[in-house]
Structure formats: structure tokens, C-alpha cells
The first five atom37 places (N, CA, C, CB, O) and aatype in JSON, in Angstrom:
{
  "aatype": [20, 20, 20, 20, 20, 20, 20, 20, 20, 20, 20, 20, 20, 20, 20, 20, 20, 20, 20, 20, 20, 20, 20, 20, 20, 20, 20, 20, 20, 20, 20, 20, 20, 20, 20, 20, 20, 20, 20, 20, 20, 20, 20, 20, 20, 20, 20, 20, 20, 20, 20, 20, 20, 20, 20, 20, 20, 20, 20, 20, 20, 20, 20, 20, 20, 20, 20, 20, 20, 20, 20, 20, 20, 20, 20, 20, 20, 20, 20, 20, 20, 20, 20, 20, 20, 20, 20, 20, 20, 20, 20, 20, 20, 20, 20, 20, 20, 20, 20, 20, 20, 20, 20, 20, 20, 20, 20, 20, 20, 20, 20, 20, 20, 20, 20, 20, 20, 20, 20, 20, 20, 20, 20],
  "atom_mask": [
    [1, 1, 1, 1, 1],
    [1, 1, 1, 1, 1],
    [1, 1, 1, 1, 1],
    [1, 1, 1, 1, 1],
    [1, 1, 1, 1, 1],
    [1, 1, 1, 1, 1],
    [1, 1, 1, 1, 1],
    [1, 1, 1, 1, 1],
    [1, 1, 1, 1, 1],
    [1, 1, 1, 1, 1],
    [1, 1, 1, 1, 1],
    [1, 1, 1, 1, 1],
    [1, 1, 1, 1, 1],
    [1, 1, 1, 1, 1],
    [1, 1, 1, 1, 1],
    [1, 1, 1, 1, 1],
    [1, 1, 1, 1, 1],
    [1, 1, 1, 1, 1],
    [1, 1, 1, 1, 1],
    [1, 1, 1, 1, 1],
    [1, 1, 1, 1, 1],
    [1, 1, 1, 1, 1],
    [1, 1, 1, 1, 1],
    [1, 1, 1, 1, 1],
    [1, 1, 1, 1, 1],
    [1, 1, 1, 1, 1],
    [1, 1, 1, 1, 1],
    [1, 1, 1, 1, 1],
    [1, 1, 1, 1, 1],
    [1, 1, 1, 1, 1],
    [1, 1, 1, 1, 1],
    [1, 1, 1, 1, 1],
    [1, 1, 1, 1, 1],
    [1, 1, 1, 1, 1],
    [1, 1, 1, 1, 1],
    [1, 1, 1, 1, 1],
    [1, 1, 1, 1, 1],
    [1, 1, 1, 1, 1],
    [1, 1, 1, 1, 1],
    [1, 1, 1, 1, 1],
    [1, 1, 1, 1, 1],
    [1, 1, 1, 1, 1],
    [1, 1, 1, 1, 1],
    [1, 1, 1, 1, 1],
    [1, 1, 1, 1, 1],
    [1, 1, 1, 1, 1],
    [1, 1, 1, 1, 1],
    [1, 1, 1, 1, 1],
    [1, 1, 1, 1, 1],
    [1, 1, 1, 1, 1],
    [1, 1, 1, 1, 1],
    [1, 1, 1, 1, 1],
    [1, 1, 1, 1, 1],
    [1, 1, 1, 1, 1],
    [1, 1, 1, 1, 1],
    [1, 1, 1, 1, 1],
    [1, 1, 1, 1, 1],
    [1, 1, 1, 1, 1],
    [1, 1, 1, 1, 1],
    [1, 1, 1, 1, 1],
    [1, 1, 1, 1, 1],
    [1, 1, 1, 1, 1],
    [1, 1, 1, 1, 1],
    [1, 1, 1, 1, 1],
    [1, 1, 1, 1, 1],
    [1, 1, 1, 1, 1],
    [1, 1, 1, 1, 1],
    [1, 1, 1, 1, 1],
    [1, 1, 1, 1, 1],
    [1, 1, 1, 1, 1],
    [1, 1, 1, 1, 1],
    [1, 1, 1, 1, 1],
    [1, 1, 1, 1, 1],
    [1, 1, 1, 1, 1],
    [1, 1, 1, 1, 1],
    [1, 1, 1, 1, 1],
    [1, 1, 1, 1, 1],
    [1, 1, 1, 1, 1],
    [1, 1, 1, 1, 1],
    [1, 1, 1, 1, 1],
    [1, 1, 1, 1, 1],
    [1, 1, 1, 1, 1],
    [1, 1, 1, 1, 1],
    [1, 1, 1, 1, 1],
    [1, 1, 1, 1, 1],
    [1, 1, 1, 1, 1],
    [1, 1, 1, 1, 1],
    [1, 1, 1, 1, 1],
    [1, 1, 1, 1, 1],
    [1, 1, 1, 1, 1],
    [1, 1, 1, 1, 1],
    [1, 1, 1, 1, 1],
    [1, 1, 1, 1, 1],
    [1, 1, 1, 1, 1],
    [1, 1, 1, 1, 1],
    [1, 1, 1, 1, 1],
    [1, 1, 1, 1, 1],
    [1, 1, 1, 1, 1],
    [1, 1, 1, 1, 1],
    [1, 1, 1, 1, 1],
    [1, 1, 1, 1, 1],
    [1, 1, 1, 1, 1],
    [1, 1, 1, 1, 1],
    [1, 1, 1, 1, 1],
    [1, 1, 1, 1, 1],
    [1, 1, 1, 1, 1],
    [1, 1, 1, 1, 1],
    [1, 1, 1, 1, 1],
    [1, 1, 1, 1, 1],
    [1, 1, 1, 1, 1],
    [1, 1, 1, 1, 1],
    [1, 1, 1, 1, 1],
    [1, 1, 1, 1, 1],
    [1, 1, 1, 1, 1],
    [1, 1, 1, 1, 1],
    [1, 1, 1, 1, 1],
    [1, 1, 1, 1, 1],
    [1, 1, 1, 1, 1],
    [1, 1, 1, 1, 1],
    [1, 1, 1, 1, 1],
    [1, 1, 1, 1, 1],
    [1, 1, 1, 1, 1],
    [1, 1, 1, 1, 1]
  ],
  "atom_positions": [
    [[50.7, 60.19, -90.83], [49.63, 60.36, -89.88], [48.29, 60.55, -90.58], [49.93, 61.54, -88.97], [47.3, 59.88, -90.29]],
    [[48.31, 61.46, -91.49], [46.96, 61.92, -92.85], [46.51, 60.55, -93.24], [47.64, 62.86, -94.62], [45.33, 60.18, -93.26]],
    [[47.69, 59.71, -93.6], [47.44, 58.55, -94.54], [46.63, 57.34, -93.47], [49.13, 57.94, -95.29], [45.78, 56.68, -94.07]],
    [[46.77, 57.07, -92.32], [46.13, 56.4, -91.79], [44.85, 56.85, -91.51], [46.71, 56.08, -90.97], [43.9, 56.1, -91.7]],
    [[44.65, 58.18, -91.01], [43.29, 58.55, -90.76], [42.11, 58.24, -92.15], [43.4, 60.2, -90.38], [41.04, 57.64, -92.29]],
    [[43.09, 59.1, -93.05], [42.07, 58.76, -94.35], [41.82, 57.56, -94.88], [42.43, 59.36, -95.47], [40.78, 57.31, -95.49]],
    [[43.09, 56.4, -94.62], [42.47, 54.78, -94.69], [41.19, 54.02, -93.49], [43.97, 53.79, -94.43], [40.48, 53.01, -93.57]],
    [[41.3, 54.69, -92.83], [40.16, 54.31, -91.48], [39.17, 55.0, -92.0], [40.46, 54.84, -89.76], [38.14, 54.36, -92.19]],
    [[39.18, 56.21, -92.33], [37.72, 56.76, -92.73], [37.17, 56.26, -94.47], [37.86, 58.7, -92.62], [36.25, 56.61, -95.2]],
    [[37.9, 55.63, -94.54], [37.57, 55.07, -96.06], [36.97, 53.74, -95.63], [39.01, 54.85, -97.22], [35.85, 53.38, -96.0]],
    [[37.97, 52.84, -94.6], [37.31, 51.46, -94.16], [36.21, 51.76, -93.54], [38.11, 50.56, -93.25], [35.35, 50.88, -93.65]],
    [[35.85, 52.86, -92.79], [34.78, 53.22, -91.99], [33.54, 53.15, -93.28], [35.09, 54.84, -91.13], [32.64, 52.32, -93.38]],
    [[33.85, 54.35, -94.25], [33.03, 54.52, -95.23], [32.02, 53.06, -95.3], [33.95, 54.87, -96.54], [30.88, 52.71, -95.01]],
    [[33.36, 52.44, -95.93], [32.55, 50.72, -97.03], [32.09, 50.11, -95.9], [33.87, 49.24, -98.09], [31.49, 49.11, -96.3]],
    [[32.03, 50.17, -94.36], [31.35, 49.26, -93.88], [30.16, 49.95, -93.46], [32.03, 48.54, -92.93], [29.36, 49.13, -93.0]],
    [[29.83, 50.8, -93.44], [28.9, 51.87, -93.53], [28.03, 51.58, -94.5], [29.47, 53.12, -93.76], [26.93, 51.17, -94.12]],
    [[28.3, 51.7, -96.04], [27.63, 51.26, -96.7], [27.05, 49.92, -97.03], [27.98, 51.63, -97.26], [26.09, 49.66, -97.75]],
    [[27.93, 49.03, -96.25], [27.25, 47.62, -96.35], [26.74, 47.01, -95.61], [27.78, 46.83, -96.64], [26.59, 45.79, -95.68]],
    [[26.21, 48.03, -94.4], [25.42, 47.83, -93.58], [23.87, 48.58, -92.95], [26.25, 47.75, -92.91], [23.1, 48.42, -92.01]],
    [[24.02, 49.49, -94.17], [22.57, 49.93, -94.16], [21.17, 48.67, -94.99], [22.71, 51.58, -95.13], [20.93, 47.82, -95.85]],
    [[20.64, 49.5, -93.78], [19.29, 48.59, -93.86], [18.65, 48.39, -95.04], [18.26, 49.08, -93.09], [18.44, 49.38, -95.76]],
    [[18.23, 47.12, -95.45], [17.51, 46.86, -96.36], [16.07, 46.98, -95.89], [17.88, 45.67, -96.86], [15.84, 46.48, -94.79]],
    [[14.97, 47.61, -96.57], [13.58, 47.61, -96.72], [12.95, 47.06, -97.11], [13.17, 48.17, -97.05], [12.83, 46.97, -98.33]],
    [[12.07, 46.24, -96.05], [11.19, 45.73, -96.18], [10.02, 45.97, -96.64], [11.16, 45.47, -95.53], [9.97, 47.13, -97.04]],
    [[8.82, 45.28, -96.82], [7.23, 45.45, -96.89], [6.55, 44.71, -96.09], [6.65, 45.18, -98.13], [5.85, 43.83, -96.6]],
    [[6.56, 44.81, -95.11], [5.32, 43.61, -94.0], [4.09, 43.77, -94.21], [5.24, 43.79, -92.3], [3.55, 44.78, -93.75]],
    [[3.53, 43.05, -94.76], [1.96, 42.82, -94.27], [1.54, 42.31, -93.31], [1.28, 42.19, -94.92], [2.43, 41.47, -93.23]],
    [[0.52, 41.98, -91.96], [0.42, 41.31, -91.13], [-0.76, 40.27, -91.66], [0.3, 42.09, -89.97], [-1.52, 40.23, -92.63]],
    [[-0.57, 39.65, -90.78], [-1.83, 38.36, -91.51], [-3.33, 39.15, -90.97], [-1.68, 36.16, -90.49], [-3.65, 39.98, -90.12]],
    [[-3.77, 38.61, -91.68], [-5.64, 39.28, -91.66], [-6.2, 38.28, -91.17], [-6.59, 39.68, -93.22], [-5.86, 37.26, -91.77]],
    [[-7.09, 38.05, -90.13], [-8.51, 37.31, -90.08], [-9.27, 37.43, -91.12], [-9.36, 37.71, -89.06], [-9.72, 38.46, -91.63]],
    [[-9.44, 35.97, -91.52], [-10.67, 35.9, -92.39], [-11.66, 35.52, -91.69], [-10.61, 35.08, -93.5], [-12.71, 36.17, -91.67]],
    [[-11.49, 34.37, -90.98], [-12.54, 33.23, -90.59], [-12.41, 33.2, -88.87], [-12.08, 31.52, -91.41], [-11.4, 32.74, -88.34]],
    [[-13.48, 33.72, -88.13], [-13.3, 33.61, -86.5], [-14.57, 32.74, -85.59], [-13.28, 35.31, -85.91], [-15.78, 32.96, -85.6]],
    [[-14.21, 32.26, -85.23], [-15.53, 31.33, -84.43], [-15.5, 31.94, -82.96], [-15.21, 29.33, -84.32], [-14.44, 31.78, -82.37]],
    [[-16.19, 32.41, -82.49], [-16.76, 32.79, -81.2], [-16.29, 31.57, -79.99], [-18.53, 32.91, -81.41], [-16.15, 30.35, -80.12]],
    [[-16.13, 32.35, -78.95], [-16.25, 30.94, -78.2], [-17.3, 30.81, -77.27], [-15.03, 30.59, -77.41], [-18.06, 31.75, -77.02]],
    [[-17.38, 29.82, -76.8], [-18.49, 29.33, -75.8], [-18.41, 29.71, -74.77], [-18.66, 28.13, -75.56], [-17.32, 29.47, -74.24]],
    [[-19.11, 30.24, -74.18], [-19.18, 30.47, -72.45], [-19.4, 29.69, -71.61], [-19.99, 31.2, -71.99], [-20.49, 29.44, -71.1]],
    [[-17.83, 29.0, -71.26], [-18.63, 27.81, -70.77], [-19.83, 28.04, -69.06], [-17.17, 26.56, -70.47], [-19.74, 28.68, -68.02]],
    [[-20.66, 27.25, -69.55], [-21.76, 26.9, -68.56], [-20.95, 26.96, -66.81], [-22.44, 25.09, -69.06], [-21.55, 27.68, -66.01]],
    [[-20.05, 26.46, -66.46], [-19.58, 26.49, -65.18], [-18.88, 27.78, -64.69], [-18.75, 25.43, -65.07], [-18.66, 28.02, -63.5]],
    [[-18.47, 28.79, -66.02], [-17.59, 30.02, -65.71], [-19.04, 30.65, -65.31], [-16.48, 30.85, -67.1], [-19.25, 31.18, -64.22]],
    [[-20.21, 30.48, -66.53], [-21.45, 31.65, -66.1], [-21.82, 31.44, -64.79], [-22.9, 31.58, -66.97], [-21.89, 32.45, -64.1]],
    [[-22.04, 30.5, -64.33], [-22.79, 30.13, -62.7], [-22.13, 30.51, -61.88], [-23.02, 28.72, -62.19], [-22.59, 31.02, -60.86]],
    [[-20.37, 30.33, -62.2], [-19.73, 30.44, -61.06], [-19.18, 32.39, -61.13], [-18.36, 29.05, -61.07], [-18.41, 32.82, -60.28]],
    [[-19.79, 33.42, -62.39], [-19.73, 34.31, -62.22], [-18.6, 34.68, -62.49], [-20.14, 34.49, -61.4], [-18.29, 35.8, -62.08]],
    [[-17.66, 33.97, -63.19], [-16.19, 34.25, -63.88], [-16.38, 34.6, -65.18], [-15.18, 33.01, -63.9], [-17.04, 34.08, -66.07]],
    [[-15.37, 36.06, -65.11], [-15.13, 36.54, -66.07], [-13.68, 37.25, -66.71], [-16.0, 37.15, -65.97], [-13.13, 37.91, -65.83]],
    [[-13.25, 37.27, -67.49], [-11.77, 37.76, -67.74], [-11.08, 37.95, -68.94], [-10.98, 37.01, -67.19], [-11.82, 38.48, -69.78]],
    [[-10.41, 37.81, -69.19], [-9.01, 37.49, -70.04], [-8.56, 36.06, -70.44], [-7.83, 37.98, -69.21], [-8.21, 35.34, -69.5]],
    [[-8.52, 35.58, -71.57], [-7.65, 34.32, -71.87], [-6.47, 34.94, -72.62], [-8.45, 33.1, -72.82], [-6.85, 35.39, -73.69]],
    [[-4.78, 35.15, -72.35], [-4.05, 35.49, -73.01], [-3.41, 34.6, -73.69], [-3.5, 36.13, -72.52], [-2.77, 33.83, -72.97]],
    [[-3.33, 34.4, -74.83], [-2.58, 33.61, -75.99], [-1.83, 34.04, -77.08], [-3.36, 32.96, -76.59], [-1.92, 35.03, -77.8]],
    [[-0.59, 32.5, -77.05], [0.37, 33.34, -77.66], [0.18, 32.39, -78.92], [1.97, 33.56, -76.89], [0.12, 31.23, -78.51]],
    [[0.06, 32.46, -80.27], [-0.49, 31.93, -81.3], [0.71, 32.17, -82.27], [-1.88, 32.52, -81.66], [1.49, 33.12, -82.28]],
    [[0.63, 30.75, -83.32], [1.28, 31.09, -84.57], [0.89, 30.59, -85.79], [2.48, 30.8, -84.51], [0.8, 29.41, -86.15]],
    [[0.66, 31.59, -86.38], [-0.35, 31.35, -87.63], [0.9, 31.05, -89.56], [-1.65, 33.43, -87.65], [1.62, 31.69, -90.33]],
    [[0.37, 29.71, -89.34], [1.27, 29.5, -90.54], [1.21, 29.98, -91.99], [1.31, 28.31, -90.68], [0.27, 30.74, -92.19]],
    [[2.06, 29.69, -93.17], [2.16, 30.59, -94.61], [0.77, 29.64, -95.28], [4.12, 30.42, -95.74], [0.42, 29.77, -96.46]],
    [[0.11, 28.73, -94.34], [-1.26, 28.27, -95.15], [-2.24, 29.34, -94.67], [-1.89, 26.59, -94.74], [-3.36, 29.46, -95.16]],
    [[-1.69, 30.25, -93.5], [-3.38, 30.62, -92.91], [-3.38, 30.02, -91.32], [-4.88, 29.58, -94.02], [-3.29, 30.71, -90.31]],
    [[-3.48, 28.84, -91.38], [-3.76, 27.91, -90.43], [-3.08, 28.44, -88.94], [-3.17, 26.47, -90.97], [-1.99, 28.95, -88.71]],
    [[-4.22, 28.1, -88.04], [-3.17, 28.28, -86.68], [-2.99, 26.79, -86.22], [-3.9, 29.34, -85.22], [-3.65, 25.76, -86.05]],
    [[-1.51, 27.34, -86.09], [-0.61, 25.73, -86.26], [-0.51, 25.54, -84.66], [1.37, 25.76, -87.22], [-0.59, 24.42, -84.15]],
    [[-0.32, 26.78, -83.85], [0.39, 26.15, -82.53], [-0.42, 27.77, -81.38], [2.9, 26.03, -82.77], [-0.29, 28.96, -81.65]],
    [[-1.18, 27.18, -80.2], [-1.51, 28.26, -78.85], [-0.95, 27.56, -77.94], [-3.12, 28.64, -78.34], [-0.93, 26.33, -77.88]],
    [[-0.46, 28.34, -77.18], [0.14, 28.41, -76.49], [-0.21, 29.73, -75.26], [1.15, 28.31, -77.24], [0.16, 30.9, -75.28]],
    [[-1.05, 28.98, -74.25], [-1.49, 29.94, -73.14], [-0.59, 30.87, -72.26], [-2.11, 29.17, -72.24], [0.49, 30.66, -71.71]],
    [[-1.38, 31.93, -72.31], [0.18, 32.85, -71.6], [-0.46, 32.85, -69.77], [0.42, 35.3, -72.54], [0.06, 32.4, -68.75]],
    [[-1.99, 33.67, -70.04], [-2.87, 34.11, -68.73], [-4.14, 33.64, -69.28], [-2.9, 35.87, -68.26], [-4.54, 33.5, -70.44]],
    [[-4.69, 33.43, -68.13], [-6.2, 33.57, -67.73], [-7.16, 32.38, -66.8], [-6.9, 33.7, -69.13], [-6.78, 31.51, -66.02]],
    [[-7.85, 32.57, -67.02], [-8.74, 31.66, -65.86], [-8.64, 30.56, -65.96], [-10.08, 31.71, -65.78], [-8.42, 30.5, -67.17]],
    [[-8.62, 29.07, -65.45], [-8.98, 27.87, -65.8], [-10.05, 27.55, -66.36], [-8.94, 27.27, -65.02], [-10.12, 26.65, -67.19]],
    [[-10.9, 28.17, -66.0], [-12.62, 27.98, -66.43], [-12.91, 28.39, -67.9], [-13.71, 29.05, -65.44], [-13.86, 27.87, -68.48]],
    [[-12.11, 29.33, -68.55], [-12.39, 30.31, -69.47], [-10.89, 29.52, -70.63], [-12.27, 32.3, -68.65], [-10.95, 29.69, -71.84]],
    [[-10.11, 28.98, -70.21], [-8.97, 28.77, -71.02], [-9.3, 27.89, -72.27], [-7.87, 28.13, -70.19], [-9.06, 28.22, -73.43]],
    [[-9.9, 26.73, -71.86], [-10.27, 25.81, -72.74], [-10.78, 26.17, -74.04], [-11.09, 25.1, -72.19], [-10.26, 25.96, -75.14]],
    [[-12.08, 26.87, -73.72], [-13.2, 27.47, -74.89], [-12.11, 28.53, -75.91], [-14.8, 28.66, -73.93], [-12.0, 28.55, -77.13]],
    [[-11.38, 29.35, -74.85], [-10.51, 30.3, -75.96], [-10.06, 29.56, -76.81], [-9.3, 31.09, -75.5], [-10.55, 29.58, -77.94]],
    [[-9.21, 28.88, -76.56], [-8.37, 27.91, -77.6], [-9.03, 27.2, -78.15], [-7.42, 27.07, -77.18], [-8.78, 27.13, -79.35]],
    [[-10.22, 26.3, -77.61], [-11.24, 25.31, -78.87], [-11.39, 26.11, -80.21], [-13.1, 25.01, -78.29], [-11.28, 25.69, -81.36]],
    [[-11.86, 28.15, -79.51], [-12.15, 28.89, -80.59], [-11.1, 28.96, -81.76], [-12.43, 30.13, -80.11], [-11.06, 28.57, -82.93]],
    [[-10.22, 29.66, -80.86], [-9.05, 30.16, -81.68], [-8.34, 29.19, -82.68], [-8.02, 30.62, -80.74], [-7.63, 29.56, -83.62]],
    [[-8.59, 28.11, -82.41], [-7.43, 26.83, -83.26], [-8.12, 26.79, -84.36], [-7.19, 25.04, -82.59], [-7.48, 26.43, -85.35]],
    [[-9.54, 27.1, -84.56], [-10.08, 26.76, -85.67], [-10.42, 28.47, -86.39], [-11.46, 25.66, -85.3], [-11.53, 28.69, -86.87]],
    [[-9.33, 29.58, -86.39], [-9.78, 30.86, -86.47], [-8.61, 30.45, -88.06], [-9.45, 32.28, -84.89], [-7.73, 29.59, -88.02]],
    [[-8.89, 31.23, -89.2], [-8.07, 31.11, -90.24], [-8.02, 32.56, -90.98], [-8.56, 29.93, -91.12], [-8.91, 33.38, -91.17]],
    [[-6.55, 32.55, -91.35], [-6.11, 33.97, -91.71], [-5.41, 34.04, -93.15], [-5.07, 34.53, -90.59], [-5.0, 33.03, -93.71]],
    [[-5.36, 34.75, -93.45], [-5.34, 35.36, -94.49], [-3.22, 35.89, -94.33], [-6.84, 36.69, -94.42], [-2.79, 37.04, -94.22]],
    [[-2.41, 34.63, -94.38], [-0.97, 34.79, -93.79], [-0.5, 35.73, -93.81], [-0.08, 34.2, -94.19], [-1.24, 36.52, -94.38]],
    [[0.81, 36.39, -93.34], [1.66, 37.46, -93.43], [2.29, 37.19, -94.65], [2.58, 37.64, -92.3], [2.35, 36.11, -95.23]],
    [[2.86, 38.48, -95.04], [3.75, 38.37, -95.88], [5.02, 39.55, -95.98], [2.99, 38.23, -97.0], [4.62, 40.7, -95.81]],
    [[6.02, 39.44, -96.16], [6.94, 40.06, -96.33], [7.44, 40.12, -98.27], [7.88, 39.39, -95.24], [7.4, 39.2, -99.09]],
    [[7.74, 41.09, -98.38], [8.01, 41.43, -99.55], [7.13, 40.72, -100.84], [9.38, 41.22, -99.57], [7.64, 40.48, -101.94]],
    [[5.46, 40.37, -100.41], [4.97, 39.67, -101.25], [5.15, 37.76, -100.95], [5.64, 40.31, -102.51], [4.52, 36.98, -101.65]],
    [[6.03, 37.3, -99.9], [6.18, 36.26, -99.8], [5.5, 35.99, -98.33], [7.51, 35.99, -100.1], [5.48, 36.67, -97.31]],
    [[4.84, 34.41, -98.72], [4.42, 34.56, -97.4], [4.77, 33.78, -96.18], [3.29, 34.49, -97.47], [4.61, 32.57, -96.33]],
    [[5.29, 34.23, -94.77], [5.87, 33.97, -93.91], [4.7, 33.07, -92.73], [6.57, 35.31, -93.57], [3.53, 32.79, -92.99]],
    [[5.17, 32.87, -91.91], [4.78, 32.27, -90.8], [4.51, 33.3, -89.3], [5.9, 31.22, -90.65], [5.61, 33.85, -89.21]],
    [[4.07, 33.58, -88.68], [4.33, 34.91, -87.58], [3.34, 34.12, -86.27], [3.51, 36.92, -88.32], [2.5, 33.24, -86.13]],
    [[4.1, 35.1, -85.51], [3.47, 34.9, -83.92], [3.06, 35.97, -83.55], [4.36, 34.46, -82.79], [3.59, 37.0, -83.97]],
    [[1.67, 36.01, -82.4], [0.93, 36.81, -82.0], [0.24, 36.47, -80.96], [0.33, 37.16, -82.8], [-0.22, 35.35, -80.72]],
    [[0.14, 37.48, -80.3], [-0.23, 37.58, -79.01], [-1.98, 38.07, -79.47], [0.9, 38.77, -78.03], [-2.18, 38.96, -80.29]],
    [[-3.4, 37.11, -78.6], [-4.34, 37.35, -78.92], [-4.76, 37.29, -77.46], [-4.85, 36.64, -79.98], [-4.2, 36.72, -76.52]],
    [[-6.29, 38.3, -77.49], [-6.58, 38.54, -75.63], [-7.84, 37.93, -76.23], [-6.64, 40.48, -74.53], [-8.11, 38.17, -77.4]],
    [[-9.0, 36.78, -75.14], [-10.3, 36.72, -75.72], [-10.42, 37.19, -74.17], [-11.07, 35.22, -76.54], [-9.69, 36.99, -73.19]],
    [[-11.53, 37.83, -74.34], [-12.19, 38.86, -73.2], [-13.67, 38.1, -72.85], [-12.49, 40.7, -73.93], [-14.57, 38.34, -73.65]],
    [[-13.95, 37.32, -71.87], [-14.72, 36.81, -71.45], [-15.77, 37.69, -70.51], [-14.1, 35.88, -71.02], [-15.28, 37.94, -69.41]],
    [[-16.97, 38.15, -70.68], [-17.98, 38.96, -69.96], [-19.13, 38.78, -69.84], [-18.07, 39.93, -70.27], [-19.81, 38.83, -70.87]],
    [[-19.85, 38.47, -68.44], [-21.01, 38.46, -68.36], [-21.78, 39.21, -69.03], [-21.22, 38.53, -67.44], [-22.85, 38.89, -69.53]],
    [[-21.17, 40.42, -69.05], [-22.63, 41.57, -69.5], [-22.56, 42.2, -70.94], [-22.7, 43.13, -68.39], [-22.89, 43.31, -71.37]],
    [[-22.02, 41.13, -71.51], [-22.08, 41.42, -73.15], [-22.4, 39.78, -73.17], [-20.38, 42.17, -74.19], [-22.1, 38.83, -72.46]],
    [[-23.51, 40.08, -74.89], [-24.05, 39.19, -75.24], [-22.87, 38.23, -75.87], [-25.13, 39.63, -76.02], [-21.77, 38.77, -75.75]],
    [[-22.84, 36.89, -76.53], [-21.96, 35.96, -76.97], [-20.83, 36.74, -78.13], [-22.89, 34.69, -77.59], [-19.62, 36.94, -78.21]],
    [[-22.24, 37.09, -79.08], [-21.53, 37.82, -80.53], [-20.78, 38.9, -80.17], [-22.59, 38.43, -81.69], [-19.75, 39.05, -80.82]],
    [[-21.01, 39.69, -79.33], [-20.92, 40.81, -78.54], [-18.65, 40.9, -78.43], [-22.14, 40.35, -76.68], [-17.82, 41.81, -78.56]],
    [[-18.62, 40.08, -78.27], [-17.56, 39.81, -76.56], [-16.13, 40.2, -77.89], [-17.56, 37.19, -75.34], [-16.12, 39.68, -79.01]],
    [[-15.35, 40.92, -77.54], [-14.27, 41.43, -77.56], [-13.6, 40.6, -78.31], [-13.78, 41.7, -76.43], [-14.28, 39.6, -78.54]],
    [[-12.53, 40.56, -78.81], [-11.05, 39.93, -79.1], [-10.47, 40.83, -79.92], [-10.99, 38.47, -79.82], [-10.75, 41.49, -80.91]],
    [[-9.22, 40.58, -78.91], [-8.38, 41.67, -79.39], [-6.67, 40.97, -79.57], [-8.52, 43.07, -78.13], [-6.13, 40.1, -78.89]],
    [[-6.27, 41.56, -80.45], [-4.37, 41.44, -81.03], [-3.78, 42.07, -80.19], [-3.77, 42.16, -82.54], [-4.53, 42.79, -79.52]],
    [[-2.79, 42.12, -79.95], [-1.74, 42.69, -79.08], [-0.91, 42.73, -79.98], [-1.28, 42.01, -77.84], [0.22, 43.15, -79.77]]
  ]
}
């Protein structure tokens, strides 16, 4: 009866140990390079303002390779993404190597802040 328990808690042991977590180092990718976007002319007149939510993936060059719209206005969608596709980063990296990652980016569209002014934010 001893002898089985103590073989289970021994098999228990080694899988125990070969399943603790290995540690990582993540870095997240950095903005280097961001271009503003345009307001477009038909959102200002027509007094629209908001949110463009995007879901982005920034490749091991830097480069944003792929947006992909989550929310936001029709009026306001376009300009986010004209901006954003041409925004370049500084890649992720894991353990010193560098990876590929996805991210969620908000551009915050507002009348009552100036162009340079206007928000963007990571999620």
C-alpha cells in the first residue's frame, strides 16, 4: 500500500518538475516613428468625433504589416489607418530575439484639441 503511494508521489514529483515555467524577458515594441492623422474635412463639418479602434500587427522589421478595424466612425476610419500603416517601431522582443506582436491601438478623434494635440493610445 506504502509502495504505491510513494511511486505516485515520486511520478507526481518528476512531472512537477518538468513542468515549471520557464522565464521569459518581454520587451514590447516601442514607437519610434508616428504620423498624425488628418481630420478629415467632412468629419469636421459634419461635427464627428470619436474613437478609431484598431487591431494592428507590427512585424520583427518594425513595420506595421497588417490593421485591422475593430470600432469607430466611418468618417474617421480611413485617416486612422492611412496614419497608422505608415507608424514604425522599434519590434518586440523576447529573450533578446525579435518577435512579431499584436496590438490593440485607440486614435481619439476631437474637435477641441488642436491636430498635434489629439490622443493615441495602446490598449
Amino acid at each position: 500500500m506504502w509502495g504505491s503511494a510513494i511511486r505516485a508521489a515520486l511520478i507526481l514529483a518528476s512531472f512537477c518538475s518538468l513542468a515549471q515555467a520557464q522565464v521569459y524577458h518581454y520587451q514590447p515594441p516601442r514607437l519610434e516613428y508616428q504620423v498624425r492623422p488628418v481630420y478629415p474635412q467632412l468629419a469636421k463639418t459634419a461635427r464627428i468625433q470619436g474613437v478609431v479602434r484598431l487591431r494592428v500587427r507590427i512585424g520583427i522589421t518594425g513595420r506595421v504589416e497588417q490593421v485591422r478595424l475593430l470600432s469607430g466612425h466611418p468618417f474617421l476610419v480611413e485617416a486612422a489607418i492611412e496614419a497608422v500603416r505608415r507608424w514604425r517601431y522599434s519590434p518586440a522582443r523576447i529573450d533578446g530575439h525579435w518577435i512579431s506582436t499584436t496590438t490593440t491601438i485607440d486614435v481619439t478623434f476631437s474637435l477641441n484639441q488642436d491636430d498635434d494635440d489629439a490622443p493615441i493610445t495602446w490598449v
